[in-house]
Each structure stands twice: as C-alpha cells, then as structure tokens.
C-alpha positions in Angstrom: 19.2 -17.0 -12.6 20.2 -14.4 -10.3 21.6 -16.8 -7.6 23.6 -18.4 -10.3 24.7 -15.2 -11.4 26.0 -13.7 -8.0 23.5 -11.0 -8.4 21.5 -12.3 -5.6 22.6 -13.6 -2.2 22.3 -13.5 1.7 19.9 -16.1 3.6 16.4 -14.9 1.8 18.3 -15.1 -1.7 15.6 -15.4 -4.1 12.9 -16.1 -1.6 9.5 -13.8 -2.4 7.9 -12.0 -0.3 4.4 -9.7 0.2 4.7 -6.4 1.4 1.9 -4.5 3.3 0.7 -1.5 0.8 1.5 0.7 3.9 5.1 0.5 3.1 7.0 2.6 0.3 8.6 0.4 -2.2 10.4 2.7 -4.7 9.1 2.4 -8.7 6.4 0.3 -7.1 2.2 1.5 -6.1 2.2 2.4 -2.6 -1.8 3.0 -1.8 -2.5 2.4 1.9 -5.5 0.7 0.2 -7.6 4.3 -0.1 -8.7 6.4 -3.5 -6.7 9.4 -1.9 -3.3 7.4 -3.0 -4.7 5.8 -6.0 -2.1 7.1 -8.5 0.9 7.2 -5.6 4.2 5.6 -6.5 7.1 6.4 -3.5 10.9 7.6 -4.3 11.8 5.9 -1.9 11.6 2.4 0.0 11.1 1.5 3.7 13.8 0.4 6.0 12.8 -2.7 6.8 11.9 -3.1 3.0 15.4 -2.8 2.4 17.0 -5.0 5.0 14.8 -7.7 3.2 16.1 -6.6 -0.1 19.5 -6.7 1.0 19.5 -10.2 2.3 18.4 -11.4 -1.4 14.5 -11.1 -1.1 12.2 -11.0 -4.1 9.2 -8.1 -3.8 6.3 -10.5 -5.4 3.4 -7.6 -4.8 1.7 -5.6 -2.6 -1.0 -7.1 -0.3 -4.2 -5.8 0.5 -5.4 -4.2 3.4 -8.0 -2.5 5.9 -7.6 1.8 4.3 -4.8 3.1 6.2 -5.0 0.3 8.7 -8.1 1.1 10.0 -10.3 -1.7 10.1 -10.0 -5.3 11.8 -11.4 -7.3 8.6 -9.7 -6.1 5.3 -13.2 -5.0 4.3 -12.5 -1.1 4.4 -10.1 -1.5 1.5 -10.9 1.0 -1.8 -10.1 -2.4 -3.8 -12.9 -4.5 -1.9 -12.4 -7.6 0.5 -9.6 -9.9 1.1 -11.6 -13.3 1.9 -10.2 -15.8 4.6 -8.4 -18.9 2.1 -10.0 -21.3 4.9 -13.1 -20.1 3.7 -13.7 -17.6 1.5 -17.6 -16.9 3.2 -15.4 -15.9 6.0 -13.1 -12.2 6.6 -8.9 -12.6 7.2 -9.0 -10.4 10.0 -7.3 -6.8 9.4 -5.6 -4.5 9.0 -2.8 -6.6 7.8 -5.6 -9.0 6.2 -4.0 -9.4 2.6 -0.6 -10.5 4.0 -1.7 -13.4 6.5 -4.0 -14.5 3.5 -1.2 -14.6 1.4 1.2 -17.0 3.8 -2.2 -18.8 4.8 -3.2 -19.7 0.9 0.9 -20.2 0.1 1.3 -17.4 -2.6 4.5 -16.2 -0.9 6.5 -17.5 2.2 6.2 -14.8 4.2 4.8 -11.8 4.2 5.3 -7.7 6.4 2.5 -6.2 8.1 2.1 -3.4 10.4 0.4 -3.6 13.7 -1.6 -0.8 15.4 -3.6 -2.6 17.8 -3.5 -6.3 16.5 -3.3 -5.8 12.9 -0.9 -8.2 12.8 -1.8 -10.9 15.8 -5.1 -11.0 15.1 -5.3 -11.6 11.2 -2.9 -14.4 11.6 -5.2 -15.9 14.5 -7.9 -15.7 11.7 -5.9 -17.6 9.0 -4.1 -19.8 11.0 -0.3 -18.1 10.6 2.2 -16.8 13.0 3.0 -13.3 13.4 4.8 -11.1 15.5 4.4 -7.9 16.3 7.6 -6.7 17.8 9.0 -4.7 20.5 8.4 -0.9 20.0 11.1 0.5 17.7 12.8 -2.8 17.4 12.2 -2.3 13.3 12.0 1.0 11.7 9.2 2.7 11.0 10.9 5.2 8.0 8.7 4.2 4.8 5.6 3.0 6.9 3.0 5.3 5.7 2.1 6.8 9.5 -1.8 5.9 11.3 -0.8 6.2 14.9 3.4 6.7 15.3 3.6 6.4 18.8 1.8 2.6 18.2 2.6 1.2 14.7 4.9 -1.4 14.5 6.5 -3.5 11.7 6.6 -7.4 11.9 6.8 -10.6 9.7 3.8 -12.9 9.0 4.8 -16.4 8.0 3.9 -20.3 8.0 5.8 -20.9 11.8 7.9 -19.8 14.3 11.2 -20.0 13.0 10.7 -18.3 9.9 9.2 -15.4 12.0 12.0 -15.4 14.0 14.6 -15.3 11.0 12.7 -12.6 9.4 12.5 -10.5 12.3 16.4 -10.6 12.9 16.8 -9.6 8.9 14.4 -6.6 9.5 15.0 -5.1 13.0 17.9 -2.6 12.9 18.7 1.2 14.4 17.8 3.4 11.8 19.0 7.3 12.2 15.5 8.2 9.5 13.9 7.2 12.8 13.7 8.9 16.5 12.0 6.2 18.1 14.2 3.7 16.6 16.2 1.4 18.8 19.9 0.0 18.9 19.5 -3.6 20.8 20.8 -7.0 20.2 18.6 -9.1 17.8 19.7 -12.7 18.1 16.2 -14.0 17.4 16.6 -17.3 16.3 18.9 -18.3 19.5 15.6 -18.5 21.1 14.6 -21.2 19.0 14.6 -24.3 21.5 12.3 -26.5 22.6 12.8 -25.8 26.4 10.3 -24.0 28.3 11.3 -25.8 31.7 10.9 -23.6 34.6 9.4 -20.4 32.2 6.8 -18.7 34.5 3.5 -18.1 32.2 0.5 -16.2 33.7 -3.4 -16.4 31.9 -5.3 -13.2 33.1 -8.5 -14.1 34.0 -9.7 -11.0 32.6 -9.2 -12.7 29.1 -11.0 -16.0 30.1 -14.1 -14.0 31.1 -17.8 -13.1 29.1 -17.7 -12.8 25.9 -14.8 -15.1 24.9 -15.8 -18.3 22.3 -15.7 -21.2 24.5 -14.5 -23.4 21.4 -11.6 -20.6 21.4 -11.4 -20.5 25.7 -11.1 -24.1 25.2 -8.1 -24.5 22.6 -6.5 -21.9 24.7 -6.5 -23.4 27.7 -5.2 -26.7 26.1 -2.4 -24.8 24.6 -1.4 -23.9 28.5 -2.1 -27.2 29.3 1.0 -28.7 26.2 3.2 -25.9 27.9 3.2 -27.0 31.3 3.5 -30.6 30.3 6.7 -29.4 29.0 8.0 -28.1 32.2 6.2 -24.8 32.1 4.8 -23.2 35.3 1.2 -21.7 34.7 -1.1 -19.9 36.6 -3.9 -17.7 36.2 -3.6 -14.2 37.9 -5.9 -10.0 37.7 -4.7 -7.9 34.8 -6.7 -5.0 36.1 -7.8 -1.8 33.5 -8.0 -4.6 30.6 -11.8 -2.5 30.2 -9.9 0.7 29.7 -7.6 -0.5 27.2 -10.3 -0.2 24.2 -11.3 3.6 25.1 -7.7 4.9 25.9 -6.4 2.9 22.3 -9.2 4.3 20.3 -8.9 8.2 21.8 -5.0 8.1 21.1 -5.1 6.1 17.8 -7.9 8.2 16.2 -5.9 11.4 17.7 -2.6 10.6 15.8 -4.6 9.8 12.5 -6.7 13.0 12.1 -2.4 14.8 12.7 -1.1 12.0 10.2 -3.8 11.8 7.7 -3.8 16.0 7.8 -1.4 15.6 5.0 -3.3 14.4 2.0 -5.0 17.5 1.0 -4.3 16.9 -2.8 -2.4 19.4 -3.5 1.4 17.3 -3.3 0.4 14.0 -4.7 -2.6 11.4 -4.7 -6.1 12.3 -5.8 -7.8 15.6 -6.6 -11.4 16.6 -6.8 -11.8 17.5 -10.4 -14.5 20.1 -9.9 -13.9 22.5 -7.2 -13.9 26.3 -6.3 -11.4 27.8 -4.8 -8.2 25.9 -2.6 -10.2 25.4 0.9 -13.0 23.7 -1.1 -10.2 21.7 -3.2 -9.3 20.4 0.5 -12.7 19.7 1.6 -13.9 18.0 -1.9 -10.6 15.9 -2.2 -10.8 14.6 1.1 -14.8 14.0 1.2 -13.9 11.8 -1.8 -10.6 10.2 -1.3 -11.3 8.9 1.9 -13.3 5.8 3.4 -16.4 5.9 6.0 -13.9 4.1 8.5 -10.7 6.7 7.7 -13.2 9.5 8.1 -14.5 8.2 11.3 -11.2 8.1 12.8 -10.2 11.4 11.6 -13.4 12.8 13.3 -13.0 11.4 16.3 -9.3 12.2 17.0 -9.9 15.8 15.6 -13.2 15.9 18.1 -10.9 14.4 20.6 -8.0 16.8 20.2 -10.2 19.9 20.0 -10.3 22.7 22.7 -12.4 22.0 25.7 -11.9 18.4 25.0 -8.5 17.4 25.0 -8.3 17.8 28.8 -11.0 15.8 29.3 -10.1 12.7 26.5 -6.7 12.8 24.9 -5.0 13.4 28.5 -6.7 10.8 30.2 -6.0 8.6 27.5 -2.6 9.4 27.8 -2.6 8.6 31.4 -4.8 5.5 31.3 -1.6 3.9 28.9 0.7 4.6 31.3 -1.4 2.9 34.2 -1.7 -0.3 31.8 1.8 0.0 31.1 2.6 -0.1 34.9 -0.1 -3.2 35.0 2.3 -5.0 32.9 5.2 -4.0 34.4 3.2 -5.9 37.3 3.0 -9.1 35.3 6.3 -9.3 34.0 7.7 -9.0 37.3 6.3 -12.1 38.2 6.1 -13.6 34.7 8.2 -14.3 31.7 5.3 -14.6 29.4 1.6 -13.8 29.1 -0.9 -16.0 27.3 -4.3 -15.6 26.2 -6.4 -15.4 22.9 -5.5 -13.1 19.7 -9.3 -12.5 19.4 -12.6 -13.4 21.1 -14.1 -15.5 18.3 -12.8 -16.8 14.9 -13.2 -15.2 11.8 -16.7 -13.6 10.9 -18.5 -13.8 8.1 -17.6 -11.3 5.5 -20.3 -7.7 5.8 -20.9 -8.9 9.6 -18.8 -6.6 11.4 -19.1 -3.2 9.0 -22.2 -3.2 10.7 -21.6 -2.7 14.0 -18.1 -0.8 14.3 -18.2 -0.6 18.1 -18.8 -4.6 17.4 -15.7 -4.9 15.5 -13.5 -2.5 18.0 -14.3 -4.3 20.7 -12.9 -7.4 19.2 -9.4 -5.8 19.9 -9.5 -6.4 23.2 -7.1 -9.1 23.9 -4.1 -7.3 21.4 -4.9 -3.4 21.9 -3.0 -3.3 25.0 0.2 -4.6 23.9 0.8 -1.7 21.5 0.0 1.0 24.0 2.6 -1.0 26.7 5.3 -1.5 23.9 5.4 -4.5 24.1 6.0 -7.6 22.0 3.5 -10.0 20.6 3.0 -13.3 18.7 0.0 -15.3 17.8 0.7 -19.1 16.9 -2.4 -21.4 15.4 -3.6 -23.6 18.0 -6.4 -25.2 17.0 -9.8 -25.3 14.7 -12.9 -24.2 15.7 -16.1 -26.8 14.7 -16.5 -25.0 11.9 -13.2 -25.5 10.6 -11.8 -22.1 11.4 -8.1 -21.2 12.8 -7.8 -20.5 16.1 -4.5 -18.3 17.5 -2.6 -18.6 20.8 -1.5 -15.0 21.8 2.2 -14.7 24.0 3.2 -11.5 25.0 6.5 -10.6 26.5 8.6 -8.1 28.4 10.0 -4.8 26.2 12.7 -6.4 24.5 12.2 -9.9 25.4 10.9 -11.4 22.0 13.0 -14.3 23.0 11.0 -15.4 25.4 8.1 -15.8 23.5 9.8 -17.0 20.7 10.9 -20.1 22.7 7.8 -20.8 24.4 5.7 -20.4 21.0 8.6 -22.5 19.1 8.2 -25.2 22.1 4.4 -25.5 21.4 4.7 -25.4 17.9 7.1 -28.7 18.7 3.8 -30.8 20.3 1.2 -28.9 18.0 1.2 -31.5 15.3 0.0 -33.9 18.1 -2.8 -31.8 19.4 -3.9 -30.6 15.1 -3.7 -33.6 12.8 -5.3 -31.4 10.4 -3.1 -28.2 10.1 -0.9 -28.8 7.2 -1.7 -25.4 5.7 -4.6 -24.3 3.0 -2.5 -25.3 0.2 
C-alpha cells in the first residue's frame, strides 16, 4: 500500500529486512542481546539504518545475537540460542548468528550484521549465506552500539552475491557522526561479472594446515579449482604471523570492550540492581548482574590487559603485532588481487559444544580475525556441504578498498556453483 501510495520508494521499496540488535533503531528495543539493556529503546537510528530506510526498506525485527558480539555461536545471548535452520541440533555461528539464520531460513531477504573478528563471515559459512564484511569505515559505525571501534564493521548478509553487493552500495556512505568514516567511490555492483580471467588469487598454506576439516580443505580447494578453470591464476604462497593473529585480536578486542562497556553502570539507562548500598556498590551489583560470563570475561581481560605494569608488556605488543600482519598483507596483495581460504575450520558445532571450551571456540577465528585487524574487506560465499549435510563457506579477502575484486571473483563462482551443489536451493 505504501508503494501504491508514493509513500515508499527507491530500489529496496518495501523490501524487509533484519537488523542486528547492536544497531539503534529509534522507537524500536535496542539490547545488544544482554540483561544490562533489557528495557533500552534508542532516540535515535544508525546510519547505515537509515540509508536502508531511505531507499524504501521495511525494519521486520531485530535479530538475535552473541551479548555485545562476544561470542562465535549466538549461545551467549540473555534471550537463549539462535539454532542453525539446516539443523536446528547444530549453532549459526556468531556474533551475527540471528541475522544469517534469518536469510538462511528465508524470514527476510537480507539481513545487517556487524563484524569484529568474523561475526559476520563466519555465521554465514555456518548457514550457507553470503556476507561481507566491508572495508574499514566504508559504512558508518554511528548507532552501532561499540565492542572494539577500532575493528567493528557494518555489512549486509543475504541469499548471494548480488544482493550483497546492492546492499552494501545503499549502506556505505561518509558520515560526519563518524571520525573513522570514509569518503570513497562505492560502485559495488559494477563488479558484478562473470570474468575472473587473468585475476591473481593466492591460498596461504598456513590456512590449509593442522587442524582444518578435510571435508571443508576439500570443498575449498575445489572452489580454487572452478576459479581457475575460469581463467583464474592460483597459487599457494606463506602468510607468516597467521599464529599471532588470535593473541594480538583478543588483547586489543577485550581492551576496547572493558573502555566501551565502562559505560553501563546503571545509572543513565538499562538495568539496575534493585537492592544496593551506596553508588559504588550500585556499579558493582548492576554490572555483576546485567552482564554475561562471556561479556565479563572480556571486560576482565582487556582491563587486566590495560592495567599498569601490563600494558607494556600486552596491549603494546598487540598493537605492534597488527601492524606487522597488516604489512604481511600488504605483502600478499602486492602480488595478489585476492586471497582465498576457509571462513572457519569446521562446520557448525553442535549447540553447548563450544561454551565449554572458550579457548576452543576463539581459536576457531583463526582464518577471519586477521582481516579486521588489517582493515581489510571480506566475503564468505557457500561452497559446498559437508557429509553431514552442513554449509560450508569460501572466504575472499581483498585489498583496503577493493571490495570489487572480490565481489567479482565470488559473483564468478557463484555463476558455476549450481554445477558443483545440486542441492543448495536454500532451507526454505
């Protein structure tokens, strides 16, 4: 009725779409997933919120997620689990868990995540949807409630390639309400050809090694193999400090949380301890409650992390380990146009299976970490099914700024997939 009646137009008129619950939407529950924001409803919305709005999208609901994006299986939520719609035994992957569920089971189009350290990439390996994490500061990050600033990232979640691609032009803009904001070109959907010949795409071996699913090495490697049929030129070659990139991520992540999360105290909004004595036990009673075992990890560590006598000895060298990875890719992408390689080590877990072991469930970041602490832009693209009838995602990382790139050459697999996965039509 709104088309009809004018009210509603642009390309995504009338179109619905999920939104993260780490993004303000005005009028509309904005928790972050966590007790401390139970009763929080923003007066404002986020940017890239907006953008959508103003190309005619419809806000169907908020989508469930890891508490504050910290988690890599959407099991950390204050509302309980968001189960995988390929099998509901199974987690989506986190943090943006609720959102690639969403697209996977078809109750919206598309979706917005946010992506830390794979929060995007690797939920959408899990359920078998493409997302892209973009360029840092290609999309605002005004109205993205903060976990670490100088990492999250904004980016769309949907059914293929070009709809991510579409998306991601409506969203990215420069935004003043944002200093690391950028003011680029975003012709997204130029890239949106089925031409890859003479594209230089390098494997690390690093990401081939121990601990990688061989039913996942395997559907990788014939996702290289469909690439260089079509003209590609791929090679394997040493992306060194890939080890270092789990340590460095987690010191400077966990850093910027315990600064961001410093302001939910419960005195401005969200919850409040009801029984308390005095303000500094308020703090310490509000925040004991409000918060999740995972969110209160992270705030312990960065605080432990950032603390005097320490911050020499972790933060810094964290700090200079992401500039050395960031020079490894600079490496790469002198040689390369695009980097492939898994979105995760193994398809989705079972759901309770990785709580258990948290050093178990960081270190299946391994493959994505490194892209947010280089900048860098990111897409995962379904590329096959394990034997037990589990997505598997292709992971292509580009260049700062050169989201084309791996636009086309996921767009160009995408093209021969349907040869390769008889089976992928979608949950639905």
């Amino acid at each position: 009725k709104k088309i009809d009646d004018g009210e509603l137009t642009g390309p995504l008129a009338g179109v619905p779409v999920a939104i993260k619950d780490n993004m303000c939407t005005e009028g509309m529950l904005t928790t972050c997933s966590s007790k401390i924001l139970y009763n929080f409803v923003p007066t404002f919305t986020a940017e890239a919120v907006k953008n959508l709005e103003a190309a005619g999208a419809v806000i169907i609901g908020k989508t469930n997620m890891d508490e504050f994006a910290m988690g890599s299986t959407t099991e950390t939520s204050a509302y309980g689990v968001t189960r995988n719609p390929w099998n509901p035994e199974h987690v989506p992957g986190g943090s943006s868990g609720g959102s690639c569920a969403a697209v996977a089971a078809g109750e919206c189009f598309y979706a917005l995540g946010s992506d830390t350290g794979g929060s995007i990439r690797q939920p959408s390996s899990f359920c078998g949807v493409t997302g892209i994490k973009p360029t840092y500061g290609t999309v605002s990050r005004y109205g993205l409630i903060a976990y670490g600033s100088s990492l999250d990232q904004i980016g769309p979640v949907a059914k293929d390639v070009t709809d991510c691609a579409t998306i991601l032009e409506i969203i990215a803009s420069h935004d003043l309400k944002d200093s690391t904001s950028v003011e680029r070109e975003t012709n997204f959907t130029d890239a949106l050809v089925d031409d890859v010949k003479g594209m230089r795409i390098g494997i690390p071996r690093d990401y081939l090694g121990e601990g990688l699913d061989p039913e996942v090495k395997e559907a990788i490697l014939a996702a290289a193999k469909v690439l260089e049929a079509k003209g590609a030129v791929v090679e394997e070659f040493d992306l060194s400090l890939v080890e270092y990139a789990i340590p460095a991520y987690y010191v400077i992540a966990s850093a910027e949380a315990s600064s961001n999360l410093s302001r939910f105290d419960g005195v401005k909004y969200g919850y409040r301890s009801e029984e308390y004595e005095g303000l500094h036990n308020m703090y310490k009673k509000s925040r004991s409650e409000g918060f999740g075992p995972e969110v209160k990890r992270r705030i312990m560590l960065g605080s432990f992390v950032l603390s005097s006598g320490y911050y020499d000895a972790y933060y810094l060298k964290a700090l200079r380990t992401k500039a050395l990875i960031k020079k490894a890719f600079d490496d790469a992408f002198a040689k390369y146009d695009v980097i492939l390689g898994p979105a995760s080590p193994y398809t989705a877990p079972k759901l309770g299976e990785s709580l258990s072991d948290p050093i178990q469930m960081y270190l299946g970041d391994i493959y994505t970490i490194s892209v947010n602490l280089a900048g860098l832009p990111g897409m995962t693209v379904p590329c096959g099914m394990d034997s037990k009838g589990l997505p598997i995602g292709l992971q292509l990382i580009g260049d700062c700024f050169k989201e084309n790139n791996i636009i086309r050459a996921g767009y160009a697999f995408e093209q021969s997939r349907e040869m390769m996965m008889p089976d992928m039509k979608g949950v639905e």
